[in-house]
mmCIF file of the N, C-alpha and C atoms, coordinates in Angstrom:
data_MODEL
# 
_entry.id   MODEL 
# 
loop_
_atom_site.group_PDB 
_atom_site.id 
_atom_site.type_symbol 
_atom_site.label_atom_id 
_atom_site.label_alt_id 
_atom_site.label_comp_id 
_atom_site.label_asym_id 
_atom_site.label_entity_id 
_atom_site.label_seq_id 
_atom_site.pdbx_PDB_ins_code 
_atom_site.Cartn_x 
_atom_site.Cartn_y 
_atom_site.Cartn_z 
_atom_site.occupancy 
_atom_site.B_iso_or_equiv 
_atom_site.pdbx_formal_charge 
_atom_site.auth_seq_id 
_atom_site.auth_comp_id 
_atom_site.auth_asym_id 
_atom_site.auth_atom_id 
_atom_site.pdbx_PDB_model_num 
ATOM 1   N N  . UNK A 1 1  ? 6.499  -14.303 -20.387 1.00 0.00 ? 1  UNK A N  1 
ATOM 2   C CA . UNK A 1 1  ? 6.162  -14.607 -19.002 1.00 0.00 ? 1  UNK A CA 1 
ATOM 3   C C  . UNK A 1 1  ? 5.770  -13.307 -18.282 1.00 0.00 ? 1  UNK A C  1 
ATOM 4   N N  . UNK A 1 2  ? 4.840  -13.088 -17.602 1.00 0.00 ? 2  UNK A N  1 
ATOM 5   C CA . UNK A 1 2  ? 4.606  -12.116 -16.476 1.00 0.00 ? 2  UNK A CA 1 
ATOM 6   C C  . UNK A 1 2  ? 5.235  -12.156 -15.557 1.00 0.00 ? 2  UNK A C  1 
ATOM 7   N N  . UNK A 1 3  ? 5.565  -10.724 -15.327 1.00 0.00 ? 3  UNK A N  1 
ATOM 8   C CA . UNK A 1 3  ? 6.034  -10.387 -14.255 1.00 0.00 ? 3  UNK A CA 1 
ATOM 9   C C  . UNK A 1 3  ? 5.463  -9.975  -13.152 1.00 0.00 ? 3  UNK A C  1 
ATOM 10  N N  . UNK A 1 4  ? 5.626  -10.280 -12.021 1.00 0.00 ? 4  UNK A N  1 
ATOM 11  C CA . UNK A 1 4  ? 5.020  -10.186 -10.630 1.00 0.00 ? 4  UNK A CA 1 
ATOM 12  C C  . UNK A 1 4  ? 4.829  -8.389  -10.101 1.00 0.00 ? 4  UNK A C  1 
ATOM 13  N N  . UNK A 1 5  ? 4.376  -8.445  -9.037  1.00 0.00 ? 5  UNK A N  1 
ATOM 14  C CA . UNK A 1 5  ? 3.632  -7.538  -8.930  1.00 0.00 ? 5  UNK A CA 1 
ATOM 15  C C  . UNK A 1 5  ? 4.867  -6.944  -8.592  1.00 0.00 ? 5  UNK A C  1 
ATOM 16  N N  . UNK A 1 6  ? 4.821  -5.268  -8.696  1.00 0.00 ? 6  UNK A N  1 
ATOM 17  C CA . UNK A 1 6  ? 6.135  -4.452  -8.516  1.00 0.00 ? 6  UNK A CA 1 
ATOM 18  C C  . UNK A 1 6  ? 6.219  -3.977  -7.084  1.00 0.00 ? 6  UNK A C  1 
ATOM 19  N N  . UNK A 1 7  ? 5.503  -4.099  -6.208  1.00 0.00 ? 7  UNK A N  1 
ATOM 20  C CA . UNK A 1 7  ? 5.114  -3.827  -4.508  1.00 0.00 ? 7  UNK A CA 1 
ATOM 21  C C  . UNK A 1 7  ? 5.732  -5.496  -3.916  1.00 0.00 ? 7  UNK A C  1 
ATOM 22  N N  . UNK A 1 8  ? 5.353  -6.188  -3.904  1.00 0.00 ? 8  UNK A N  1 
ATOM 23  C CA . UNK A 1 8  ? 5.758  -7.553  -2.955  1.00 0.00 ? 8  UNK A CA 1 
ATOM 24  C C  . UNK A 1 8  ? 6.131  -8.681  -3.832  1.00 0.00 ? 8  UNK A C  1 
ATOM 25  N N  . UNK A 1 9  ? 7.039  -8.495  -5.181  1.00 0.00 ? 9  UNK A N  1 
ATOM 26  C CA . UNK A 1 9  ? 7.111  -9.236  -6.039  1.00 0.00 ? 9  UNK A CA 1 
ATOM 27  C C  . UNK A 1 9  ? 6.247  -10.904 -5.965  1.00 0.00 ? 9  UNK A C  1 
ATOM 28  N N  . UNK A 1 10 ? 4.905  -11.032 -5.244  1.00 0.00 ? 10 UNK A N  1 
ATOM 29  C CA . UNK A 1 10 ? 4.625  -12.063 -6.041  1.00 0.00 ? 10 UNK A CA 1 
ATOM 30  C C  . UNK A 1 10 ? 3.323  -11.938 -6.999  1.00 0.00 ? 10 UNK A C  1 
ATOM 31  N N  . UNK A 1 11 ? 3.147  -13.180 -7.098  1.00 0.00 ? 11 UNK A N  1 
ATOM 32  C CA . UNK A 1 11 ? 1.966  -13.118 -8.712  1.00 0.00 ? 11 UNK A CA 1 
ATOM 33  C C  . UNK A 1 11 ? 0.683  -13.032 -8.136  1.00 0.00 ? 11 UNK A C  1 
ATOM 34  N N  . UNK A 1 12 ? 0.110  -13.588 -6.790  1.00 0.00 ? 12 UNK A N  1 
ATOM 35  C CA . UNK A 1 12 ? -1.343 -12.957 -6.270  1.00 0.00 ? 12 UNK A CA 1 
ATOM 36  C C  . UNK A 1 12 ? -1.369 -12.883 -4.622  1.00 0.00 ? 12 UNK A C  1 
ATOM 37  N N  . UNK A 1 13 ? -0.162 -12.038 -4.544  1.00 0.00 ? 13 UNK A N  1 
ATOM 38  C CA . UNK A 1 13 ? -0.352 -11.804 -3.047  1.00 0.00 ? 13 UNK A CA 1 
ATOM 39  C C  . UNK A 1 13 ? 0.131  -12.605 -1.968  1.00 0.00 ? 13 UNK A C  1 
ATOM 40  N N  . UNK A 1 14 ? 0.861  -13.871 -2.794  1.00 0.00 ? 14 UNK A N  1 
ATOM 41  C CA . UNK A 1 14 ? 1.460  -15.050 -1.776  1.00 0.00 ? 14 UNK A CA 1 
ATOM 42  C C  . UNK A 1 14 ? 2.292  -15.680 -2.351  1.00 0.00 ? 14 UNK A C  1 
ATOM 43  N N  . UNK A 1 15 ? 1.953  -16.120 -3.509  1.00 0.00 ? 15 UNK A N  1 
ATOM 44  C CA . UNK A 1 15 ? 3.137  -16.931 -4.415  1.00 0.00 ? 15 UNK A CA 1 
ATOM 45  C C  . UNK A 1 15 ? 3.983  -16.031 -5.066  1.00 0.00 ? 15 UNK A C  1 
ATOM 46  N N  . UNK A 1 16 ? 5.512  -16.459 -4.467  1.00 0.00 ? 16 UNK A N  1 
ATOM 47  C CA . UNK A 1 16 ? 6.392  -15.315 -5.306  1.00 0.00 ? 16 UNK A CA 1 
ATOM 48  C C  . UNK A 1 16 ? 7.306  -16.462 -6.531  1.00 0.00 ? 16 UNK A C  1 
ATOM 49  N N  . UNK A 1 17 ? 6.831  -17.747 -6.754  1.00 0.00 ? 17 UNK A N  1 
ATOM 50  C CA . UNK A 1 17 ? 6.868  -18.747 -7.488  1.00 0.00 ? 17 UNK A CA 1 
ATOM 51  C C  . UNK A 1 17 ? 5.325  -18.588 -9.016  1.00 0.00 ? 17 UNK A C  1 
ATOM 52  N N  . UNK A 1 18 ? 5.528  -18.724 -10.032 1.00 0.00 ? 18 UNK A N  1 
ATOM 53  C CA . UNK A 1 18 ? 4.815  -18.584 -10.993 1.00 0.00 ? 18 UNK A CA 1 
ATOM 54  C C  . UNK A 1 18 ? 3.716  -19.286 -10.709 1.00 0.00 ? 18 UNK A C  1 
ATOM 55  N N  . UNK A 1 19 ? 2.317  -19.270 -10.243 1.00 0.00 ? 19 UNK A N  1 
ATOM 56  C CA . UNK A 1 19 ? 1.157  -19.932 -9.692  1.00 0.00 ? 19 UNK A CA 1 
ATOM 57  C C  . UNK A 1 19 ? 0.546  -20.089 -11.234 1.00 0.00 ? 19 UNK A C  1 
ATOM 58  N N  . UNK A 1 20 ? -0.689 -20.923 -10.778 1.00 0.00 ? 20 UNK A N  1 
ATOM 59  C CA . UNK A 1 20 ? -1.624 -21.384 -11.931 1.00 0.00 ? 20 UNK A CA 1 
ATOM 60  C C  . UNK A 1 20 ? -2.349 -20.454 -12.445 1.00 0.00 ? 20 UNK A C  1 
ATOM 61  N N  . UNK A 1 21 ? -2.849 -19.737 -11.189 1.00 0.00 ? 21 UNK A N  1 
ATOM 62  C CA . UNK A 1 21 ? -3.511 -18.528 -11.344 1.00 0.00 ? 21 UNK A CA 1 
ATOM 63  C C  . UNK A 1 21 ? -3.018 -17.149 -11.375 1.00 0.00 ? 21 UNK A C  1 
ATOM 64  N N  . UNK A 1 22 ? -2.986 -16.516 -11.583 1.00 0.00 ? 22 UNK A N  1 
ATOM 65  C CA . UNK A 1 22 ? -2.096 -15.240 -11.732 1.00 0.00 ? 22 UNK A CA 1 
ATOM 66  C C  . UNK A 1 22 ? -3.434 -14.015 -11.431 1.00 0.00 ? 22 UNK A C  1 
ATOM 67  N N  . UNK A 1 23 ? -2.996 -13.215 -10.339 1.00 0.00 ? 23 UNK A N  1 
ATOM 68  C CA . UNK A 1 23 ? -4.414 -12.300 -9.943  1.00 0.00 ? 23 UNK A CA 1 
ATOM 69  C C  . UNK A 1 23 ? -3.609 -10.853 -9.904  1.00 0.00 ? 23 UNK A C  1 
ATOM 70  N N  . UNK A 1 24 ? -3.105 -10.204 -11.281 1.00 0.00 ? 24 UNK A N  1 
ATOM 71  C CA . UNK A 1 24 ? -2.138 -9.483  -10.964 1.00 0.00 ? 24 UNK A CA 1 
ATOM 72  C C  . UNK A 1 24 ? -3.216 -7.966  -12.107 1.00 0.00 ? 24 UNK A C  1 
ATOM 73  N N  . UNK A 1 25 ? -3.009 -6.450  -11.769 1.00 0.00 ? 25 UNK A N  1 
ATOM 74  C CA . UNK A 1 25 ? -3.998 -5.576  -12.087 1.00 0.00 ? 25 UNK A CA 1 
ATOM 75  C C  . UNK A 1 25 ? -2.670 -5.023  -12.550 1.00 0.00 ? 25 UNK A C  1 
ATOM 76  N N  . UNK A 1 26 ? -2.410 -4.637  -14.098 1.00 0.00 ? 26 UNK A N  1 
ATOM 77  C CA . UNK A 1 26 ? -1.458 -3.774  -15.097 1.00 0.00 ? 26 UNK A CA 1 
ATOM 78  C C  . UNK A 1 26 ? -1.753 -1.947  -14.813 1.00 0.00 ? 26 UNK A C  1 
ATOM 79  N N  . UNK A 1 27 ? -0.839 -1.209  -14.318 1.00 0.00 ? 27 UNK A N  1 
ATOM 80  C CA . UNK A 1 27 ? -0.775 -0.191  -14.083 1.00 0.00 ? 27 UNK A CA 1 
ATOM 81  C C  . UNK A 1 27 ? 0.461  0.344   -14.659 1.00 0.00 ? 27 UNK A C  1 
ATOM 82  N N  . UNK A 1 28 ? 0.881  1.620   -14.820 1.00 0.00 ? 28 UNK A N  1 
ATOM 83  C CA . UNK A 1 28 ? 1.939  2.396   -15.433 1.00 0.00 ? 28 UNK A CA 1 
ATOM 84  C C  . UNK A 1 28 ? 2.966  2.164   -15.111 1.00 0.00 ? 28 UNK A C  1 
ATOM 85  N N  . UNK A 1 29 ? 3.305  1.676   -13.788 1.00 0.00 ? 29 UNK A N  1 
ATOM 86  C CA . UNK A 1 29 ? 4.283  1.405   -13.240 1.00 0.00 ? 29 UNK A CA 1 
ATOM 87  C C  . UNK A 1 29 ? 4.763  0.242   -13.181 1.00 0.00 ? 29 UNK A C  1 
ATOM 88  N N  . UNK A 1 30 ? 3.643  -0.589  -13.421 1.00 0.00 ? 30 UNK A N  1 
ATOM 89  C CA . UNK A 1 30 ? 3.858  -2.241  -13.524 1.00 0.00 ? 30 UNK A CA 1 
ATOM 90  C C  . UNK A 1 30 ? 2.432  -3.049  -12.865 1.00 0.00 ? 30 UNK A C  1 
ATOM 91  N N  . UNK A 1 31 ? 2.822  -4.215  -12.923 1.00 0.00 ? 31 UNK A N  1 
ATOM 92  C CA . UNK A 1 31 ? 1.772  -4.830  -12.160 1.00 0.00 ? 31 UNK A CA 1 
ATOM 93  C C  . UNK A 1 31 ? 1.809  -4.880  -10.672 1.00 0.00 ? 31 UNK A C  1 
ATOM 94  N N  . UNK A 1 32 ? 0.649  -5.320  -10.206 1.00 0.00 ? 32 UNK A N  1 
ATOM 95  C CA . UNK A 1 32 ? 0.455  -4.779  -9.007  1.00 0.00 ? 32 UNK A CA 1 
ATOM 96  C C  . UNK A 1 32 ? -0.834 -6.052  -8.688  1.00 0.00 ? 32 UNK A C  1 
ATOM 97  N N  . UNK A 1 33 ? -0.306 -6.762  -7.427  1.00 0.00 ? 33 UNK A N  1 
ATOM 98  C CA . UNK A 1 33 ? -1.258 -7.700  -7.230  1.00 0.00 ? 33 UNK A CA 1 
ATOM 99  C C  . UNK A 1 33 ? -2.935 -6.869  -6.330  1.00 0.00 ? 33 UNK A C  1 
ATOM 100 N N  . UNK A 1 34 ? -3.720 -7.673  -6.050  1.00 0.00 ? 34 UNK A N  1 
ATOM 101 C CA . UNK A 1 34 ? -4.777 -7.273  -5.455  1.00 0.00 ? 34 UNK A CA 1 
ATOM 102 C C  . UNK A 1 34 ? -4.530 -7.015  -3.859  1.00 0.00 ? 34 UNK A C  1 
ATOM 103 N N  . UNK A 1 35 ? -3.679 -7.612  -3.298  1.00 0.00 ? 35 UNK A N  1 
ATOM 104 C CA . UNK A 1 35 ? -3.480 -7.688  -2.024  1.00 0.00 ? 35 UNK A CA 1 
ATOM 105 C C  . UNK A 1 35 ? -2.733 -6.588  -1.906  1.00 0.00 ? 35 UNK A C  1 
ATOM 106 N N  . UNK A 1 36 ? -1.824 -5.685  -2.322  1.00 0.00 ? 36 UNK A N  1 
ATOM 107 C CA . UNK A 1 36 ? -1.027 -4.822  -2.582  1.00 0.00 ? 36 UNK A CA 1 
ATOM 108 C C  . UNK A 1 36 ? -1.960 -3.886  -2.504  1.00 0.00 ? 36 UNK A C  1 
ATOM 109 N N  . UNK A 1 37 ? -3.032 -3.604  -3.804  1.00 0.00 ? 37 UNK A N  1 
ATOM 110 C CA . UNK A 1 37 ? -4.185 -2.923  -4.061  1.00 0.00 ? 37 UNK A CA 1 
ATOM 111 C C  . UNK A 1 37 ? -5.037 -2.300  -3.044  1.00 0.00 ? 37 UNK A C  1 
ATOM 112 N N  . UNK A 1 38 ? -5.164 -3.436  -2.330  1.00 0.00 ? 38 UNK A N  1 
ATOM 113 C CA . UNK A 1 38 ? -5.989 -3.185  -0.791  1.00 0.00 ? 38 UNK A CA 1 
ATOM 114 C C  . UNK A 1 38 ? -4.995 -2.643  0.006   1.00 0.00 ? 38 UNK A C  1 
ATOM 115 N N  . UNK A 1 39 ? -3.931 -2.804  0.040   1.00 0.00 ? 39 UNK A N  1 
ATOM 116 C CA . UNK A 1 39 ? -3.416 -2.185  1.598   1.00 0.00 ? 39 UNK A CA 1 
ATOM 117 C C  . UNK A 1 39 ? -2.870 -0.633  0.801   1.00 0.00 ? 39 UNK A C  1 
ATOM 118 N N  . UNK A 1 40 ? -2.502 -0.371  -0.489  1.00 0.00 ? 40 UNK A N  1 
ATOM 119 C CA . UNK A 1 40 ? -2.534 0.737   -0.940  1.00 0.00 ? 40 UNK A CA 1 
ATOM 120 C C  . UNK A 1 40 ? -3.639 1.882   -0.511  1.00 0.00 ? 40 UNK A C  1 
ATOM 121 N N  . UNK A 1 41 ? -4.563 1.424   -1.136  1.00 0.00 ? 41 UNK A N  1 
ATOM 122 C CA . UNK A 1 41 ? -5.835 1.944   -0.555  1.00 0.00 ? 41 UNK A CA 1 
ATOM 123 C C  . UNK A 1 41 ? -6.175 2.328   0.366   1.00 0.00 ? 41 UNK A C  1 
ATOM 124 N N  . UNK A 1 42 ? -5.991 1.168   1.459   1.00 0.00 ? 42 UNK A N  1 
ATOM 125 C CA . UNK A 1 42 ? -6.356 1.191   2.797   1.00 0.00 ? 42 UNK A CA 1 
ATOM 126 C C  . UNK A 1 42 ? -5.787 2.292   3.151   1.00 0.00 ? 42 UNK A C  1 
ATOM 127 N N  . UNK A 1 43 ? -4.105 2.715   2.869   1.00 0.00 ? 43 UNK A N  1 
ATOM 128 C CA . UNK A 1 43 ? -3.459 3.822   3.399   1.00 0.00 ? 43 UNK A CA 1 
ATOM 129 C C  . UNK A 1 43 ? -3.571 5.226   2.648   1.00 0.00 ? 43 UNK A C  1 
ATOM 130 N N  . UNK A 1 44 ? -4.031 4.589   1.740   1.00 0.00 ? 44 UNK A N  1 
ATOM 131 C CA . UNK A 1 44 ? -4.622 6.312   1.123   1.00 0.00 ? 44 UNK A CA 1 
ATOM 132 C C  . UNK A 1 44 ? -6.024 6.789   1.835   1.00 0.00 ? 44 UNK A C  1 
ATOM 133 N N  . UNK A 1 45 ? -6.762 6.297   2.671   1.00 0.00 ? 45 UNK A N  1 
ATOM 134 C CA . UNK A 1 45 ? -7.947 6.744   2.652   1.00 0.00 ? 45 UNK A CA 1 
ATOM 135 C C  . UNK A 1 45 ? -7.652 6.800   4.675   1.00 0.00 ? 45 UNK A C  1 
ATOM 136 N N  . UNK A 1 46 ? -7.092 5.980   4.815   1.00 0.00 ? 46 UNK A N  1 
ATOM 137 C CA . UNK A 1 46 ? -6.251 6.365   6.679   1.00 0.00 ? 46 UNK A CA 1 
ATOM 138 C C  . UNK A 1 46 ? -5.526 7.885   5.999   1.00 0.00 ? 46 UNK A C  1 
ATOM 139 N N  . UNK A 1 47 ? -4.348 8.297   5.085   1.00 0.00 ? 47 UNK A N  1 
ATOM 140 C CA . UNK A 1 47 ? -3.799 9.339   5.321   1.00 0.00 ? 47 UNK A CA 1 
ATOM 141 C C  . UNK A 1 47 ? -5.158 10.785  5.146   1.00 0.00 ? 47 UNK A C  1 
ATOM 142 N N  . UNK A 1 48 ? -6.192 10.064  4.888   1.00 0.00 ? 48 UNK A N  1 
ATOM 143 C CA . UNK A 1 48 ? -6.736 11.747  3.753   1.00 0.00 ? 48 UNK A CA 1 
ATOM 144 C C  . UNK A 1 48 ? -7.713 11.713  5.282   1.00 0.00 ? 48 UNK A C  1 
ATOM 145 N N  . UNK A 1 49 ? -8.039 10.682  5.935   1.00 0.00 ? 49 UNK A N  1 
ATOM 146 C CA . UNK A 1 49 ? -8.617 10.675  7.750   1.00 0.00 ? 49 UNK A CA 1 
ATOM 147 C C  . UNK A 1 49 ? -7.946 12.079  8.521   1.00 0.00 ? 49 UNK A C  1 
ATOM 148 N N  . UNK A 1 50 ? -9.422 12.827  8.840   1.00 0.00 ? 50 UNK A N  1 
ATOM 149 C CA . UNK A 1 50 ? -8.468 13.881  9.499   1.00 0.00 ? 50 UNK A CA 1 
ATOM 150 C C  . UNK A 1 50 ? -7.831 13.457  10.749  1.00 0.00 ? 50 UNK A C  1 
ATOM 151 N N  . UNK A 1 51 ? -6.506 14.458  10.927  1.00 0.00 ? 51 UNK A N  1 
ATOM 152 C CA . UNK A 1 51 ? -5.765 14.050  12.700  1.00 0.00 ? 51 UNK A CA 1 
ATOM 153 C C  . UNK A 1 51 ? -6.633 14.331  13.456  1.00 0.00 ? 51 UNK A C  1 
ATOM 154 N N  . UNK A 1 52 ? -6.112 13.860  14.695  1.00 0.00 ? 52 UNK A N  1 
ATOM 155 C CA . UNK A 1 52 ? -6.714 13.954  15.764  1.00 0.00 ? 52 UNK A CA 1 
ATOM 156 C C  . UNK A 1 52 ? -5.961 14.695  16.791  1.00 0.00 ? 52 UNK A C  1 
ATOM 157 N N  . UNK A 1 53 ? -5.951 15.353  17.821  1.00 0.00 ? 53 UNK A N  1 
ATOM 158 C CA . UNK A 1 53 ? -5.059 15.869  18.822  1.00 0.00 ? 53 UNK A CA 1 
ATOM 159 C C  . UNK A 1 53 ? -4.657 14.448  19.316  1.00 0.00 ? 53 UNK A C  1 
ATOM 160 N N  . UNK A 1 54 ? -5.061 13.576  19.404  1.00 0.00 ? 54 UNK A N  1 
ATOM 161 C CA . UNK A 1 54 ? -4.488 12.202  19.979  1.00 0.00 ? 54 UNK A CA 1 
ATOM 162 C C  . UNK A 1 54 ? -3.018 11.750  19.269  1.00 0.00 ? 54 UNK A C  1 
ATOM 163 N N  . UNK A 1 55 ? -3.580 11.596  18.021  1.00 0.00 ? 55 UNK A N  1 
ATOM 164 C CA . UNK A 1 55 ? -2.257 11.186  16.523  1.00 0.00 ? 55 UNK A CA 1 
ATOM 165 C C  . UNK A 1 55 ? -1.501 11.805  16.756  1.00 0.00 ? 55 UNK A C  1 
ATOM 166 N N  . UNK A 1 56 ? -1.834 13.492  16.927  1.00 0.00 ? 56 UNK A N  1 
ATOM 167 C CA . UNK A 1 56 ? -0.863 14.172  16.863  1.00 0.00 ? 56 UNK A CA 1 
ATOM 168 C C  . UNK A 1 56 ? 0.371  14.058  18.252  1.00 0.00 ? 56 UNK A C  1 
ATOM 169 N N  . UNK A 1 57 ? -0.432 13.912  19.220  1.00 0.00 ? 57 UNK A N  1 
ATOM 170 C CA . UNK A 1 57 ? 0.205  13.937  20.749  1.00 0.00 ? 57 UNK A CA 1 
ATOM 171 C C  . UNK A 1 57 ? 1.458  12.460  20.438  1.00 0.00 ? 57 UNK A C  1 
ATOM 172 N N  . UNK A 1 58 ? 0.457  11.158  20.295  1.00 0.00 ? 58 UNK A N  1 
ATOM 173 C CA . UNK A 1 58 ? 1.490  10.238  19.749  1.00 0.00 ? 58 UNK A CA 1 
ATOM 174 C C  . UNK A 1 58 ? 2.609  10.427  18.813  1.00 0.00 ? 58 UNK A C  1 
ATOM 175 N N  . UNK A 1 59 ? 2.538  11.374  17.974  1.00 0.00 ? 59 UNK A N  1 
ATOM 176 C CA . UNK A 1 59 ? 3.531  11.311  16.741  1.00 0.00 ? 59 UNK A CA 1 
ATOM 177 C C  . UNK A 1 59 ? 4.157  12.532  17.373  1.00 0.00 ? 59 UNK A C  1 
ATOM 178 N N  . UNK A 1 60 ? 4.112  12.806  18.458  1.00 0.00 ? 60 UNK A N  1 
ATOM 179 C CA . UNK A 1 60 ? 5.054  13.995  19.172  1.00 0.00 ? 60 UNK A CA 1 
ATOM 180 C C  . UNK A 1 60 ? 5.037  15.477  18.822  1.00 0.00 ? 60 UNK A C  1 
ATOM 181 N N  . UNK A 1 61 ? 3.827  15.692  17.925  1.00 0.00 ? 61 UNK A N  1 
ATOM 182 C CA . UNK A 1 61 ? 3.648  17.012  17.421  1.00 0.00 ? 61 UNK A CA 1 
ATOM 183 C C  . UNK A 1 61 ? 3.237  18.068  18.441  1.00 0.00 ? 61 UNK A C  1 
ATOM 184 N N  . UNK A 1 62 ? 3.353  19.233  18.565  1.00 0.00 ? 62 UNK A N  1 
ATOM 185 C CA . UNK A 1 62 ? 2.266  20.229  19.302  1.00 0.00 ? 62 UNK A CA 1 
ATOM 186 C C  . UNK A 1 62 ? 1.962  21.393  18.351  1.00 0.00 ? 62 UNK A C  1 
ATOM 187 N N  . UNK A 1 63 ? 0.707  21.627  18.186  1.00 0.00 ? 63 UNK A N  1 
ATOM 188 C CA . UNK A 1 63 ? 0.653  22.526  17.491  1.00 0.00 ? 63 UNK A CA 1 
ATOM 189 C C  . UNK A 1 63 ? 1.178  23.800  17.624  1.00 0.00 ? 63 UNK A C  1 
ATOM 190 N N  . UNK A 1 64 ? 1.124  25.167  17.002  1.00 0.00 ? 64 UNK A N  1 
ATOM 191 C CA . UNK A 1 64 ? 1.604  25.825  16.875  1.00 0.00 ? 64 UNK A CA 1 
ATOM 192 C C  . UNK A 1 64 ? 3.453  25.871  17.331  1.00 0.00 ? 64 UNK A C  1 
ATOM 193 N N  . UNK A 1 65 ? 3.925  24.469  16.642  1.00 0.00 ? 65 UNK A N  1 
ATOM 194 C CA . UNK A 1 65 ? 5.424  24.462  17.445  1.00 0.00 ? 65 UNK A CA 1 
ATOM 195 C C  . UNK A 1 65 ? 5.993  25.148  16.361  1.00 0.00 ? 65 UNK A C  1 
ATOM 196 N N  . UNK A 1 66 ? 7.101  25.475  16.168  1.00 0.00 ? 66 UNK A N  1 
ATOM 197 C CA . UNK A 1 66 ? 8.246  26.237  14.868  1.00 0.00 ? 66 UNK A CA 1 
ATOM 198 C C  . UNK A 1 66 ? 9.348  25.524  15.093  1.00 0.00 ? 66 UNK A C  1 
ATOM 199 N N  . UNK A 1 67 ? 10.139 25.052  13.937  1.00 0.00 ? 67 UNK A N  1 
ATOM 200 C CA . UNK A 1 67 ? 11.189 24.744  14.196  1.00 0.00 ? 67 UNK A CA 1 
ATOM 201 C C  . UNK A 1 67 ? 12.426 24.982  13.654  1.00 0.00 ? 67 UNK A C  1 
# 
């Protein structure tokens, strides 16, 4: 039997019950559905987005601070 995706344990992104279809991508770590895939992504390519003085002001940073 397959095992569900290792991020949101289900088999394609919604069913965490054994579906007909199974939409699941085998990686080193385990499987990993498509919906998982995308929001992985999504946040790898938002973190590598340069900051902004805005982000930064929100996330309470100031530059040159030391701490």
């Amino acid at each position: 039997m397959t095992k569900p995706c290792v991020v949101c344990g289900t088999y394609d992104g919604t069913n965490s019950e054994f579906p007909t279809q199974i939409a699941l991508q085998s990686t080193p770590s385990g499987n990993v559905c498509s919906r998982c895939i995308n929001r992985i992504v999504a946040d790898i390519v938002f973190m590598k987005s340069p900051w902004t003085e805005k982000d930064l002001k929100t996330w309470g940073y100031q530059r040159g601070e030391e701490e």
